[in-house]
C-alpha positions in Angstrom: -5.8 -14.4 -75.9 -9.0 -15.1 -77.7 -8.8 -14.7 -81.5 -11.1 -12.1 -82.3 -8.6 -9.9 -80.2 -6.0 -8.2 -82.0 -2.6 -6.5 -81.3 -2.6 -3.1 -81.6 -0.2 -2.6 -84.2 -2.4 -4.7 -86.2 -5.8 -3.6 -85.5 -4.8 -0.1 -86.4 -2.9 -1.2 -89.9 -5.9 -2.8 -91.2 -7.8 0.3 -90.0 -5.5 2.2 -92.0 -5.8 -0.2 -94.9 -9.3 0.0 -94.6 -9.9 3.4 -94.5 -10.3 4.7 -98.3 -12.3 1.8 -98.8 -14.8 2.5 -96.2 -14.7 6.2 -96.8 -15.2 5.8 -100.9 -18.2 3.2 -99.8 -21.9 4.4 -101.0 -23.9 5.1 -98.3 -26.3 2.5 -98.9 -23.7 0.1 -98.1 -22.4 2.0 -95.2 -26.0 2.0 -93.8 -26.6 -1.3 -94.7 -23.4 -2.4 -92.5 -25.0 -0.2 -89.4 -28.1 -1.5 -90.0 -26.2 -5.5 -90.2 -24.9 -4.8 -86.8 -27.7 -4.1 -85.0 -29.8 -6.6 -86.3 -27.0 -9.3 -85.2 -27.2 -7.6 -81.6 -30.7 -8.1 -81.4 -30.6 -11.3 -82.5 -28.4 -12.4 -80.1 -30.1 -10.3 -77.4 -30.7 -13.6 -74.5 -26.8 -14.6 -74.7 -25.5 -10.7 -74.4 -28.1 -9.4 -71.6 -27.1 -12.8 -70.0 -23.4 -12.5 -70.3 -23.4 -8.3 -69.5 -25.2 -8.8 -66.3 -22.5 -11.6 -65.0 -20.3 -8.9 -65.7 -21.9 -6.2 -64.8 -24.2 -6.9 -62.0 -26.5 -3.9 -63.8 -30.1 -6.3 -64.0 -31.6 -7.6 -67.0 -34.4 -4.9 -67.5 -31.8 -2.2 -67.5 -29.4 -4.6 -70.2 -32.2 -5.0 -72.3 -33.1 -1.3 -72.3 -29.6 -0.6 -73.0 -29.4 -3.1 -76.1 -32.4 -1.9 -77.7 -31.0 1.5 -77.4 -27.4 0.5 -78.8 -29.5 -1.0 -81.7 -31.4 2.5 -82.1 -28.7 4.7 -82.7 -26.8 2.1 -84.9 -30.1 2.2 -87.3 -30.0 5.9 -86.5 -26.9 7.1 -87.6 -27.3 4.3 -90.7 -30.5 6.8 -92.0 -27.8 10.0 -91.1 -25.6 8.8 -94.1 -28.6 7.7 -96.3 -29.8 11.1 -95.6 -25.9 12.6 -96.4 -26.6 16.0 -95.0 -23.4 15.6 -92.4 -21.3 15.9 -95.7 -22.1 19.6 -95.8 -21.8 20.0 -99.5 -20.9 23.7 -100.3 -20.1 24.2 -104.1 -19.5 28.2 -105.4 -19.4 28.8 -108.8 -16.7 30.9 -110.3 -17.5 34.4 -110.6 -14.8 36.6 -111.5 -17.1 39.9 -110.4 -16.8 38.4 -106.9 -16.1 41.5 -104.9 -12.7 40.2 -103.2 -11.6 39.4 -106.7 -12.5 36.6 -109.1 -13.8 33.7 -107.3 -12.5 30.6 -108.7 -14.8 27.2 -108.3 -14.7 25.9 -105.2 -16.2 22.2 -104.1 -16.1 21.8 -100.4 -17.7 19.2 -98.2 -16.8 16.8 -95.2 -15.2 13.5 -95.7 -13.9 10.6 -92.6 -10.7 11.6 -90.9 -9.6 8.3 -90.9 -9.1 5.4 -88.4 -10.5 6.1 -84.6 -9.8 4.5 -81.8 -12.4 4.2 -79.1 -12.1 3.3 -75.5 -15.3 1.6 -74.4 -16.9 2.6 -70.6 -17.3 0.6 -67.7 -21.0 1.6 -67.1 -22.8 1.4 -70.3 -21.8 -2.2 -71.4 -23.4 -1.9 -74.9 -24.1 1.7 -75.0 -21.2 3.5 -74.7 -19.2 0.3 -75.3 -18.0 -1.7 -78.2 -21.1 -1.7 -80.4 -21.7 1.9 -78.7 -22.0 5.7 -80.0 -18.1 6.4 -80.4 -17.9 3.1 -82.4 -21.5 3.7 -84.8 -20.8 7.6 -85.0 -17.3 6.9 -86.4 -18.3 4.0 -88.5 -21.2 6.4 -90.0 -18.4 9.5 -90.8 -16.6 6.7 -92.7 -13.8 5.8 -90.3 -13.0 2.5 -89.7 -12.7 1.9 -85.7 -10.6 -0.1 -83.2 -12.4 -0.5 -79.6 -10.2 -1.2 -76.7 -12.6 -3.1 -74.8 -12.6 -2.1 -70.7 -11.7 -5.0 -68.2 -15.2 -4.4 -66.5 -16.6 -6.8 -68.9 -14.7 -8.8 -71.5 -16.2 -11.9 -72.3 -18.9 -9.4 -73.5 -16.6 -7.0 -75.5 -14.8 -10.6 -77.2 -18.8 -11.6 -78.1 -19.8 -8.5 -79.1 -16.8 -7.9 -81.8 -17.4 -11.3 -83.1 -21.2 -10.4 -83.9 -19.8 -7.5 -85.2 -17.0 -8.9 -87.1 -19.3 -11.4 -89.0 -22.0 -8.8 -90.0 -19.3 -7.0 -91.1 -18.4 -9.3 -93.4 -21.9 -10.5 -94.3 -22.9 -6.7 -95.5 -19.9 -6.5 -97.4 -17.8 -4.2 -95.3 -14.2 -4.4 -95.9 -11.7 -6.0 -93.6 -10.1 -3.6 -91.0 -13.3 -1.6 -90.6 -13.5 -3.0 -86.8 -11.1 -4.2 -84.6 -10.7 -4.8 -80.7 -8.0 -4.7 -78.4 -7.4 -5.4 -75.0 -5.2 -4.4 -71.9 -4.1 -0.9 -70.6 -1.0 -0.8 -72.6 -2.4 -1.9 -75.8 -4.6 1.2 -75.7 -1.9 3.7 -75.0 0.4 1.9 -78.0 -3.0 2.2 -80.5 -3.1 5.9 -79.4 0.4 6.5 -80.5 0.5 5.0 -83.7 1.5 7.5 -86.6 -1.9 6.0 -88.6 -4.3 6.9 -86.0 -6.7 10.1 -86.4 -9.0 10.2 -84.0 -9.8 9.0 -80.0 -13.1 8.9 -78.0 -12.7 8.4 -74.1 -15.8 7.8 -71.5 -14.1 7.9 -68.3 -12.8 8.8 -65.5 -11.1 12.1 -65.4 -7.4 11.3 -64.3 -7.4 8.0 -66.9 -8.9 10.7 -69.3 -6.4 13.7 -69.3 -3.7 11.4 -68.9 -4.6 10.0 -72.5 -5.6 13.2 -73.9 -2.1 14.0 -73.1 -0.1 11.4 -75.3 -2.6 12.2 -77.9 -1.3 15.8 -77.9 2.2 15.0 -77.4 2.1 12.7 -80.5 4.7 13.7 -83.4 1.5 14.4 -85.3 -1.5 15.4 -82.2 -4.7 14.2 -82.9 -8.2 15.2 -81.7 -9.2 13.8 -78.1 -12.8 13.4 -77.4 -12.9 12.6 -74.0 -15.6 12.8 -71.4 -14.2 12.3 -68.1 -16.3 13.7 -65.2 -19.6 15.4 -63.9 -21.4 16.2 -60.5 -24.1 18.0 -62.7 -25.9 20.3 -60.5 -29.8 21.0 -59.5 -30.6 24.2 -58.5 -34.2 24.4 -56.3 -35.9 27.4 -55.8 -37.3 28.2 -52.4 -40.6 28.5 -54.4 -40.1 25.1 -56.0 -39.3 23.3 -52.6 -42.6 25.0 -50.8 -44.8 23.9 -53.7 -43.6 20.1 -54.6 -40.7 19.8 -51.6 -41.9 15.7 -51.5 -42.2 14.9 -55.4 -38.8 17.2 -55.6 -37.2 14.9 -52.8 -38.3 11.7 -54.1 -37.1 12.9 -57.9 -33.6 13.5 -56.6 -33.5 10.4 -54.6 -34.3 8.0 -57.6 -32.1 9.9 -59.9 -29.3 10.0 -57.4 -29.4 5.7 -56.9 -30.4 4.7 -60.3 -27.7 2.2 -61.3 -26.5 2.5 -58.1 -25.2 6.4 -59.1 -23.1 5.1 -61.9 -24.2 7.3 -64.7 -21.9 10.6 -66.1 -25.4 12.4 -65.6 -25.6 11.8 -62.0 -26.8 15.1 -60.0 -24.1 14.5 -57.4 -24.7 18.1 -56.6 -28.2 19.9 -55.1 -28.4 23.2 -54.1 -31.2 23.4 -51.8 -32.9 26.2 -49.8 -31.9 25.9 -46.4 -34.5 25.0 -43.3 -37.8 24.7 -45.7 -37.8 20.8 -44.6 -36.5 19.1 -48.6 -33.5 17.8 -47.0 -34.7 15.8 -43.9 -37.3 14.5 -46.8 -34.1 13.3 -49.1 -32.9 12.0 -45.5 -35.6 9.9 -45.0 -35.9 8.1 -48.2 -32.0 8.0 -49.0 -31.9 5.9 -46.0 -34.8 3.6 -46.9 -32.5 2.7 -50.4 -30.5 -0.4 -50.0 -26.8 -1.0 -51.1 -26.7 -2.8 -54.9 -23.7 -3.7 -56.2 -21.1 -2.0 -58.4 -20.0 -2.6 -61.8 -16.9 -4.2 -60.0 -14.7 -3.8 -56.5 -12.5 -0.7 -58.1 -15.6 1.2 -58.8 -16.9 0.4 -55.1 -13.7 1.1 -53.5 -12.9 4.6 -55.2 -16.4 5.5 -54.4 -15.6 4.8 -50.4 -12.3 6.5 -50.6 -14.4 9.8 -52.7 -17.2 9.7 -50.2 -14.3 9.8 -47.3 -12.4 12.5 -49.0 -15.7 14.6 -49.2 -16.5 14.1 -45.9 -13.4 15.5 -44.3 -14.1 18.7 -46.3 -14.1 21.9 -43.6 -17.8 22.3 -42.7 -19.1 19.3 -44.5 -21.3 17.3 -42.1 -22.6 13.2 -42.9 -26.5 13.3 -43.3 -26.4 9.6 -44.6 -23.9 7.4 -44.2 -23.4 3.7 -43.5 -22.4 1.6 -40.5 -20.3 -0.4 -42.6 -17.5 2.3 -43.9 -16.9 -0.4 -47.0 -20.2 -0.4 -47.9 -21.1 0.8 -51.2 -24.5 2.1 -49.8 -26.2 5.2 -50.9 -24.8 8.5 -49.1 -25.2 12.3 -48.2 -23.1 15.0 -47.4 -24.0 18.5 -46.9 -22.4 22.2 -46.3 -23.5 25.5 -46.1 -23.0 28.0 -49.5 -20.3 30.3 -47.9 -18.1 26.7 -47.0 -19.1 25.1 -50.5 -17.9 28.6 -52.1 -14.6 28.5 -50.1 -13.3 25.6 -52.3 -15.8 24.7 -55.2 -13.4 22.7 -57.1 -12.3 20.2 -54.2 -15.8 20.2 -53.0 -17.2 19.8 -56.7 -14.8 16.5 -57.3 -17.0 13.7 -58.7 -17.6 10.5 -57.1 -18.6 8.1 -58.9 -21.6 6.2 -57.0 -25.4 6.9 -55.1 -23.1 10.2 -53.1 -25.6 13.1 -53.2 -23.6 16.7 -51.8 -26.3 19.4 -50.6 -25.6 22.9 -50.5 -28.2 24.9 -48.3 -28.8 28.6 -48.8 -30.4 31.3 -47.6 -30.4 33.7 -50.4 -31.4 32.5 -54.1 -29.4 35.4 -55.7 -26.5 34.2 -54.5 -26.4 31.0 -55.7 -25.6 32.1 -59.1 -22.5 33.6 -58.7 -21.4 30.1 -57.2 -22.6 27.8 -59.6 -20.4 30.6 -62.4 -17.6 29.4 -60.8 -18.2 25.7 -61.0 -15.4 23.0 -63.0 -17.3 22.4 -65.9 -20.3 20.2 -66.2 -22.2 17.5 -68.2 -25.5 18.8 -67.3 -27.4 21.4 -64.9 -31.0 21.4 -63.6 -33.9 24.2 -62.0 -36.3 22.8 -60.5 -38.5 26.5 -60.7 -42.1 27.7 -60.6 -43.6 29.0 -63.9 -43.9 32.5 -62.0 -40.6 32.8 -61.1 -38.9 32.9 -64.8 -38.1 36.8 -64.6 -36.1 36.3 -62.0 -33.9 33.9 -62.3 -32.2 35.2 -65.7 -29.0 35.4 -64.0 -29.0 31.8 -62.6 -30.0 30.1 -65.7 -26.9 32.3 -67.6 -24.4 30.5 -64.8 -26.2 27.1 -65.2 -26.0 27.5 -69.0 -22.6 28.6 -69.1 -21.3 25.6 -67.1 -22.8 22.8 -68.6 -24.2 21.1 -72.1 -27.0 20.3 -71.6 -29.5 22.7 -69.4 -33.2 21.3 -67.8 -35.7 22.6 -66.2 -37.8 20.9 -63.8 -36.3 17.5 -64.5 -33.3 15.3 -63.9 -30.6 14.3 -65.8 -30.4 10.7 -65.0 -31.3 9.3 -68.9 -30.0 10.6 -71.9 -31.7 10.6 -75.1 -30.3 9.6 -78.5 -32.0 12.2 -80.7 -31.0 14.9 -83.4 -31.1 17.5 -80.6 -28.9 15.9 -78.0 -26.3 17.9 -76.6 -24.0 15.1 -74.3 -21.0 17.0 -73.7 -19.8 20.3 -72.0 -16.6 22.7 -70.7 -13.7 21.2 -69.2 -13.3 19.0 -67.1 -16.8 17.4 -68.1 -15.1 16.6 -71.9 -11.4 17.9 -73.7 -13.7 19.0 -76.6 -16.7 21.1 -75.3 -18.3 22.2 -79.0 -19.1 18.3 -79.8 -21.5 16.3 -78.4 -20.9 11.8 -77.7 -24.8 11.1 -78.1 -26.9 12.1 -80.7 -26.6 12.6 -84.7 -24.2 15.3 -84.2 -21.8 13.0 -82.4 -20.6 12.1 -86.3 -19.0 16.0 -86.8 -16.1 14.6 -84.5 -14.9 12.1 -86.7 -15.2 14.7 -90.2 -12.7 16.4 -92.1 -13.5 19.3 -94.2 -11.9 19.2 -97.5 -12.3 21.7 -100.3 -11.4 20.9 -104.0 -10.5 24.5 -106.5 -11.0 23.8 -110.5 -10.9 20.2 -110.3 -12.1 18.3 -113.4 -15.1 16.2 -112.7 -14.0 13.1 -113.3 -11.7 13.3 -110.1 -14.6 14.9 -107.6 -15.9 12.7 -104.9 -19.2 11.3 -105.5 -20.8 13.8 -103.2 -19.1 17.1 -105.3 -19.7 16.0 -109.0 -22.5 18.1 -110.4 -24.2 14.8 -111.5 -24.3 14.0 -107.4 -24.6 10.3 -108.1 -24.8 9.9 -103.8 -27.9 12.3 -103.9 -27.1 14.2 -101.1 -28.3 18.0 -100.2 -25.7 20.3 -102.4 -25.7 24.0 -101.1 -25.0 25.9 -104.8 -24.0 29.2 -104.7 -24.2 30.8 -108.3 
């Protein structure tokens, strides 16, 4: 085993050891470790794009996006704790005319929960992988993390934590602040120990619940944030097919293939209006897409065995499929509404790859009541005409209420890192709906609200002392 690999037990002891320390740390030094990290990724930027697409097989351009992107949110959750507003620093003055009764002083604000563990994704290999969101979300809450890197690409996740580990040190960051693990086993052993507080999953959905459940089952449970599956619907309106059926059709086509479907945001699922000629359009230029290889032969053989099981739904007929029943090529299934409705949930399943599922209808107004009884979702899209917004209230209340993140007349293929970001939604898509995995707010997962009553100032955190030597936003209520 390479060194810069730990065993579970230790990785999450030092975490442990490591945790006031990190948590106690200014956030100018907690920034500047963020900020350390992400300049020692782009340093080394030739030697990881090279070694992630050995790996990987996901192309340089895409790598490189991905790194510069991993280095983003690293520097943009580093200005989050500069800025301190995450703390949520509420401080109430004592007032004994307070009209429940004397109010006593009370400091309250959010501190780090303590050490997380974070199980890196197949499909993101810096992204949503060791350097990734869980890992620089955690890191800026205060919470020292231990990655158990995923066998799709390990001499990547063993070269990544050594960057890391030596800007670590080089910024000043106390030992045990980041760790990695490898192997299945060592994962599920990091999960159960007594000093772990926290997990974050990317996934799929079986590997996912299966965790969440030795999380809960833990003498002490712990929060799961897992996000283990999506087909993330589209909706098009007859009105939107008639008007742009070609730009619509070569939209879903490249959203469908890009990365050769192996993105969460995937729109697996189109509901289309049936006979108005959008699907023999998809037809056509689905077909024209070549096969590109997967992130590794278990991702391309559950996607055969998903596209099979899809297929031998009742009513489901094969629009695109390959010659080669191996072949990881793109494909496309479709069934009428009234068969899709008779079993959303099997026909809804996600499969991980370029498999595109269209539902035809005949009536718009009924589509809503079908997508309201969808698994949960990652995403939903309407592809609409500005005319039509009256009238399709009722669909975008089911779209909304199945999914995180809502769009109109785009696709969900590419997910921001912003302040706004929502990258997370009702079960199955994630085991913790109200949080988000991308975006600033990611950090409220890995926050515990504490509140102090009369304590002498001397023994406030930083952030709760009226002298505020953090300078971060205090909410004072006289």
């Amino acid at each position: 085993m390479n060194t810069v690999v730990l065993e579970p037990d230790r990785a999450v002891a030092a975490a442990a050891a490591a945790a006031r320390e990190w948590a106690e740390a200014a956030p100018s030094a907690r920034a500047r470790a963020l900020e350390a990290v992400a300049d020692a990724l782009q340093a080394e930027r030739t030697e990881l794009v090279a070694l992630a697409d050995t790996e990987t097989h996901l192309g340089t351009t895409r790598l490189n996006g991905e790194l510069t992107r991993t280095a983003f949110q690293l520097r943009l959750f580093a200005e989050q704790v500069l800025a301190g507003e995450f703390l949520d620093v509420r401080i109430d003055r004592p007032d004994p005319q307070w009209p429940t009764g004397p109010r006593p002083e009370l400091r309250r604000y959010r501190t780090a929960l303590g050490p997380v563990l974070v199980f890196a994704a197949s499909n993101f290999p810096f992204a949503f992988s060791v350097a990734g969101g869980d890992t620089a979300s955690a890191w800026a809450a205060g919470c020292p993390v231990v990655v158990k890197a995923h066998p799709g690409h390990p001499g990547l996740s063993r070269r990544t934590a050594e960057i890391i580990q030596k800007a670590m040190a080089q910024a000043g960051a106390p030992d045990g602040v980041f760790g990695l693990i490898e192997g299945q086993q060592a994962g599920i052993d990091a999960l159960r120990h007594p000093a772990l507080r926290a997990a974050a999953f990317t996934g799929s959905e079986r590997g996912g619940l299966a965790l969440a459940r030795i999380a809960a089952d833990r003498p002490e449970p712990i929060p799961f944030y897992g996000e283990l599956g999506s087909v993330n619907p589209v909706v098009v309106t007859p009105a939107a097919a008639g008007a742009r059926g070609a730009e619509l059709a070569e939209g879903y086509v490249g959203s469908l293939t890009l990365g050769a479907g192996q993105f969460c945001t995937n729109p697996g699922l189109l509901f289309a209006p049936a006979g108005d000629g959008l699907v023999d359009t998809i037809v056509r230029l689905l077909r024209e897409v070549p096969s590109a290889p997967m992130l590794g032969d278990w991702i391309a053989e559950a996607y055969v065995d998903g596209a099979r099981r899809l297929a031998r739904l009742p009513g489901t007929r094969t629009l695109v499929w390959p010659d080669d029943e191996a072949s990881a090529s793109p494909r496309l299934l479709t069934l009428d509404l009234a068969a899709f409705a008779a079993d959303p949930k099997a026909a809804a399943e996600e499969c991980f790859g370029p498999l595109g599922l269209v539902v035809t209808y005949e009536r718009l107004e009924e589509v809503a009541a079908v997508v309201a009884s969808l698994p949960g979702q990652l995403t939903t899209s309407l592809h609409g005409e500005p005319h039509e917004g009256g009238d399709l209230a009722d669909l975008t209340a089911a779209l909304a209420g199945r999914s995180g993140r809502v769009l109109w007349n785009e696709w969900p293929t590419g997910v921001s890192v912003t302040h706004a970001m929502q990258h997370g939604g009702p079960f199955p898509a994630t085991t913790a709906p109200a949080t988000t995995s991308v975006g600033t707010a990611a950090i409220e997962r890995f926050l515990l609200p504490v509140a102090y009553q009369s304590w002498p100032q001397r023994l406030l955190p930083p952030p709760l002392r009226d002298d505020n030597p953090w300078g971060v936003p205090q909410r004072i209520n006289e």
